[in-house]
N, C-alpha and C positions, 0 to 999 in steps of 0.2 A: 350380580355386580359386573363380571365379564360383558354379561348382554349390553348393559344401561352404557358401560364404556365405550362396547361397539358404534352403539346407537350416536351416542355422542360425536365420534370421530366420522358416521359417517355423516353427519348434518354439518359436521364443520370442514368437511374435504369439499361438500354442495356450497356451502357459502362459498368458499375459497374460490371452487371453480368456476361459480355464477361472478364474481368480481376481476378475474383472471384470465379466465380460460380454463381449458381441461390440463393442457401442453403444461402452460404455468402454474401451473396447480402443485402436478405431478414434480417438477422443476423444485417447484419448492421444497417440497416433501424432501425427495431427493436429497439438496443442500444440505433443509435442515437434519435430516438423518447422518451425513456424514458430517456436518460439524458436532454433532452431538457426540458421535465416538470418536472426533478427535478431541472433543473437552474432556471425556472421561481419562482416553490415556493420558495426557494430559495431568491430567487431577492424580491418575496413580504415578506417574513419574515423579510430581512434584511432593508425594507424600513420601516416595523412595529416599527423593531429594534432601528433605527436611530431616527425616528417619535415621538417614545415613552420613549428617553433613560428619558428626565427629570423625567418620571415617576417611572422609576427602582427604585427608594430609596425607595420610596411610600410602605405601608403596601398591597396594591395592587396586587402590582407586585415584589417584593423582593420576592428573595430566595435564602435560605443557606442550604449548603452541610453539611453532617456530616465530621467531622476533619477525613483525610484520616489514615490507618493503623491500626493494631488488637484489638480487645477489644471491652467489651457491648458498650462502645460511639462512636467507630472507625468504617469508613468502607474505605474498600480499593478498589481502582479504577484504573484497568490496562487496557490497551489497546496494544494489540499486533499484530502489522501491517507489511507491508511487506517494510522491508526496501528499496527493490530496483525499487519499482513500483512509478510513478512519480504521479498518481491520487492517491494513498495513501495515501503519503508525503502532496501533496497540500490539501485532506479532512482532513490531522490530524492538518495540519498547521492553516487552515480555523477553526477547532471548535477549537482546543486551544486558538486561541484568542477569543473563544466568550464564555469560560467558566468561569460559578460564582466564580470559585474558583481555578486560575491555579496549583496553587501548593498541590491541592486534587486528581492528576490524573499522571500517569506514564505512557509516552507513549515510549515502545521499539521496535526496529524493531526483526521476530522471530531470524531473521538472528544472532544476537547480543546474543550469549551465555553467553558472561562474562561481563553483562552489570553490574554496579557496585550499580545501583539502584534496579533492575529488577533481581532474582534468576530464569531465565528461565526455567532449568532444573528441580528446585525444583515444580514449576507450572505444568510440566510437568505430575512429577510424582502426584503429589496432585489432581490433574482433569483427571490424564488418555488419558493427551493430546496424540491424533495420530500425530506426528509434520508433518506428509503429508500435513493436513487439514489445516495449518499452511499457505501452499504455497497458496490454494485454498480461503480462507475467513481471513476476520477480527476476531480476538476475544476480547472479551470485557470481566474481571474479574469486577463483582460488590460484595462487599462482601463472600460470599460462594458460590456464581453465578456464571457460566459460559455461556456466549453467544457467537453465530457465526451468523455471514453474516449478515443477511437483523435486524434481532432479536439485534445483536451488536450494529449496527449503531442506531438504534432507543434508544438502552438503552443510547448512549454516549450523543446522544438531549436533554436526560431528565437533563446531569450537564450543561449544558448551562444554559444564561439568556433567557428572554422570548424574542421573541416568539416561539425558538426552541424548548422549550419541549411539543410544539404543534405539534410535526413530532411524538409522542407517537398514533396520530391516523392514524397510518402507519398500528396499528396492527389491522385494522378492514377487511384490505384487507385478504383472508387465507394464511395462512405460506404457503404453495403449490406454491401459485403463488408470493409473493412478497418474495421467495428464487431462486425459477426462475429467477426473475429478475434480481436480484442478480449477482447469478452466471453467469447468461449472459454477466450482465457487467464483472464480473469481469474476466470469462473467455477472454474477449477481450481488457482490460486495458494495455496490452504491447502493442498489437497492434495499438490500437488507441491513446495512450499518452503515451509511452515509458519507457527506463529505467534510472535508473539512479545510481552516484556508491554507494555504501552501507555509504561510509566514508560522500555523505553530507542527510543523511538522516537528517529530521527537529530534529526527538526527540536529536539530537546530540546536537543543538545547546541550546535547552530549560537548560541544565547544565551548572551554574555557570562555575563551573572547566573549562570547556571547553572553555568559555571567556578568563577568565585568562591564558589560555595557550594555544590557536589556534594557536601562531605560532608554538610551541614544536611540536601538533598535526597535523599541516599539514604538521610537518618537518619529521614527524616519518611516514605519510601516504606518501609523497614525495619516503622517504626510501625504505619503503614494495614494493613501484611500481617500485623503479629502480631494487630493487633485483627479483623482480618476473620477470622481461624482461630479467634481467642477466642469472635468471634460465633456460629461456624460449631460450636464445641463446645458451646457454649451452650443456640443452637436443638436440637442433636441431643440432649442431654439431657435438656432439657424435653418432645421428643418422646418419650423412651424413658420417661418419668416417667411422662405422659400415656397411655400403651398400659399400662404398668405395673397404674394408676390403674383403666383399664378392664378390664383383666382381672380385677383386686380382685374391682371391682363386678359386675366380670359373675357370678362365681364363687359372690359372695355371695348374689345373685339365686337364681343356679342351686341352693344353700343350701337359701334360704329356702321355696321351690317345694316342696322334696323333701321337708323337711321337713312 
């Protein structure tokens, strides 16, 4: 049995690599191995989770967030993700429901400059943001804090219930290599879980407003797409005019010469 499994994995690592690469190959392997034991822990937190909700109340295990926003008793909790990546969208959808305190936490996509909760730009300039870095990592605002990548994710565990801010002993592994890992995945997150449009990003729906008038919203994103195709035929025909036009002239040139 052992043998016939071997034999199997290695006919399908030769597939793999004959359509890939070797580099890519290996790349994958790699991803998929470390997404698979973060699904597993994962899966055992959230059976802790379920396991132990009666206990949540308990002086135990209760925990509270300081009230989100500025001030000695405030601290403010941003999260800014990539709107159009679809393992984003479902990691920001997945810990908002399992945070202590949904409404202590502001998730925007970076894409979303004129978000009406969220001063992008202002962030921007206040941390020195390079918004490249933006396409590249997760970032997490906690207070006067700035975090990215592997560091982000573990700081967003800590506003969760338990047993998530047990993923805090993330940071024993060195930053070297659990930012590696990271960016591996994250470097390969279109590829392996795709995109999606910016308009159904989750933070979209977390706003009331948005309730109350998803249909204005999706009438008004309906709009943008039909005129962006109207543009899009537009451009393309003024192009084809424009070659059109040139060959005329060319032709006539060519004409006029012979004559």
């Amino acid at each position: 049995g052992s043998l016939i499994l071997g034999f199997v994995l290695i006919i399908a690592f030769l597939v793999l690599a004959a359509k890939r690469g070797h580099v890519q190959a290996w790349t994958d392997i790699f991803v998929g191995s470390i997404l698979g034991v973060l699904l597993l822990i994962t899966s055992v937190f959230e059976i802790l989770r379920i396991c132990l909700f009666p206990l949540s109340k308990t002086i135990l295990l209760r925990r509270r967030l300081i009230p989100p926003g500025h001030g000695r008793l405030k601290h403010r909790r941003i999260v800014i993700f990539d709107g159009i990546c679809v393992l984003c969208n479902r990691f920001g959808a997945f810990v908002h429901n399992r945070l202590i305190d949904t409404g202590a936490v502001d998730w925007v996509p970076f894409q979303d400059k004129d978000n009406e909760h969220v001063d992008i730009p202002a962030l921007v300039k206040e941390f020195s943001i390079n918004e490249a870095d933006l396409q590249d990592r997760i970032c997490a605002i906690s207070g006067n804090e700035i975090l990215w990548g592997a560091d982000a994710v573990i700081e967003v565990t800590q506003w969760c219930v338990w047993p998530y801010n047990l993923a805090a002993l993330g940071k024993i592994v060195p930053f070297a290599f659990r930012d590696a890992i990271y960016r591996t995945v994250a470097g390969e997150r279109y590829k392996w879980f795709g995109t999606q449009p910016l308009d159904e990003n989750f933070a979209k729906y977390l706003c009331p407003y948005y309730y109350m008038n998803k249909k204005a919203f999706d009438e008004k994103a309906e709009k943008r797409a039909l005129e962006a195709e109207k543009r899009r035929k537009e451009i393309a025909k003024s192009v084809k005019m424009a070659e059109a036009a040139a060959e005329r002239k060319a032709a006539l040139s060519k004409k006029g010469k012979t004559e």
